[in-house]
C-alpha positions in Angstrom: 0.0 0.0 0.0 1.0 3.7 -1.1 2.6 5.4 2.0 2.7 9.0 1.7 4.3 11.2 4.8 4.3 15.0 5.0 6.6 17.3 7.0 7.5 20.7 7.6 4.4 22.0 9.2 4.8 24.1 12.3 4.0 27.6 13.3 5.1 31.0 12.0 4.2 34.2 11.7 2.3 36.4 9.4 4.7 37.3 6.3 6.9 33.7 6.8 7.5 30.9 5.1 7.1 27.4 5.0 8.4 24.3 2.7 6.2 21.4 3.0 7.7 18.0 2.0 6.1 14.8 0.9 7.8 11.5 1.3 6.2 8.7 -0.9 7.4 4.7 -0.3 6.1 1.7 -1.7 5.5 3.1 -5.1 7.1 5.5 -7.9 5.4 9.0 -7.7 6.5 9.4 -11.3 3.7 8.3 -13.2 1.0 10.2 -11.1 -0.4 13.8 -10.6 0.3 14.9 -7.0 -1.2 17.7 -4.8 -1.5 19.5 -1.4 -4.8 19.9 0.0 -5.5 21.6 3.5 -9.0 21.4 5.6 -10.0 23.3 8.3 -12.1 21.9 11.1 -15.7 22.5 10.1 -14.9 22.7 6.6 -14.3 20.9 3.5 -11.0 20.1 2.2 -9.6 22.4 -0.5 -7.5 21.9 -3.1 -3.9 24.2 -2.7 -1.8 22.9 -5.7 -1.7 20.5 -7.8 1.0 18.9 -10.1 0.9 17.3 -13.4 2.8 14.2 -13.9 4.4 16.4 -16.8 5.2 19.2 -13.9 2.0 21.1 -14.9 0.5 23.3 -11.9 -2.7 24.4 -10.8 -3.0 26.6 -7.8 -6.1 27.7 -5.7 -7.3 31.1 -5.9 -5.9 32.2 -2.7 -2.4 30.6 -2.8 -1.8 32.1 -6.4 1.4 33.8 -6.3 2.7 33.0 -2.9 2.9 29.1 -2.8 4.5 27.1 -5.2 4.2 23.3 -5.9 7.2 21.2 -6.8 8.5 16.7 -7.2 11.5 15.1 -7.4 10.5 12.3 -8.9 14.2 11.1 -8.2 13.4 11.2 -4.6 9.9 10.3 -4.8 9.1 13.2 -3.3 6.4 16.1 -3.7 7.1 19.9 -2.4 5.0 23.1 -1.2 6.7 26.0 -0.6 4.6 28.6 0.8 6.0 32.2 1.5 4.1 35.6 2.3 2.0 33.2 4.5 -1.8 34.8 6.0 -3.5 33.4 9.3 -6.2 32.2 6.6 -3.5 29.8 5.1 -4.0 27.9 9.0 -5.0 24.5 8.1 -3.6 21.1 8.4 -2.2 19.8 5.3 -2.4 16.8 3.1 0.1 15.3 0.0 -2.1 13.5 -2.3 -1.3 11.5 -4.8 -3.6 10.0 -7.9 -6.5 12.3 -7.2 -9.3 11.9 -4.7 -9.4 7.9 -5.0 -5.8 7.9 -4.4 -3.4 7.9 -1.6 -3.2 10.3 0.7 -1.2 11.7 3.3 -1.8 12.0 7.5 -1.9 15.7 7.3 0.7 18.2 8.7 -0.4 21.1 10.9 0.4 24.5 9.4 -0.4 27.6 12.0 0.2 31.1 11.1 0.2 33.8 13.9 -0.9 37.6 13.4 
């Protein structure tokens, strides 16, 4: 079974950054779209970037031009880096990987302060 792991969460202020990172075992991310997806409690989970398995991206409304998705397909492993970060980005977040039938991450807390 697909084993995805995030890291990199944490807290931070208003105006930081964060880089996410996505471990994937037991199976070659290259073939596959991946994505980062973040939920807040109460709410529905909401797509913050997606990547093409030919590196094309797709970003949410309110992460365009501060976040940036990336893979390694080398290291099987699938990147968010998030700068100019609001207290709205607060969420925890998931790696995903295949789409919404696929695999998906246990989430990694991301807390920004005002």
């Amino acid at each position: 079974q697909v084993h995805l792991v995030e890291s990199g969460g944490g807290l931070v202020q208003a105006g930081g950054s964060l880089k996410l990172s996505c471990v994937v075992s037991r199976s070659r991310i290259a073939p596959f779209p991946a994505g980062w997806y973040r939920q807040v409690p109460g709410e529905q989970r909401e797509v913050v970037a997606t990547i093409s398995k030919f590196g094309a991206t797709y970003y949410g409304d309110s992460v365009k031009g501060r976040f940036s998705i990336s893979r390694d397909n080398l290291k099987n492993t699938v990147y968010l880096q998030m700068n100019s970060l609001k207290p709205e980005d607060t969420a925890v977040y998931y790696c995903n990987l295949n789409g919404a039938s696929g695999a998906w991450g246990q989430g990694t807390q991301v807390t920004v302060s005002s």
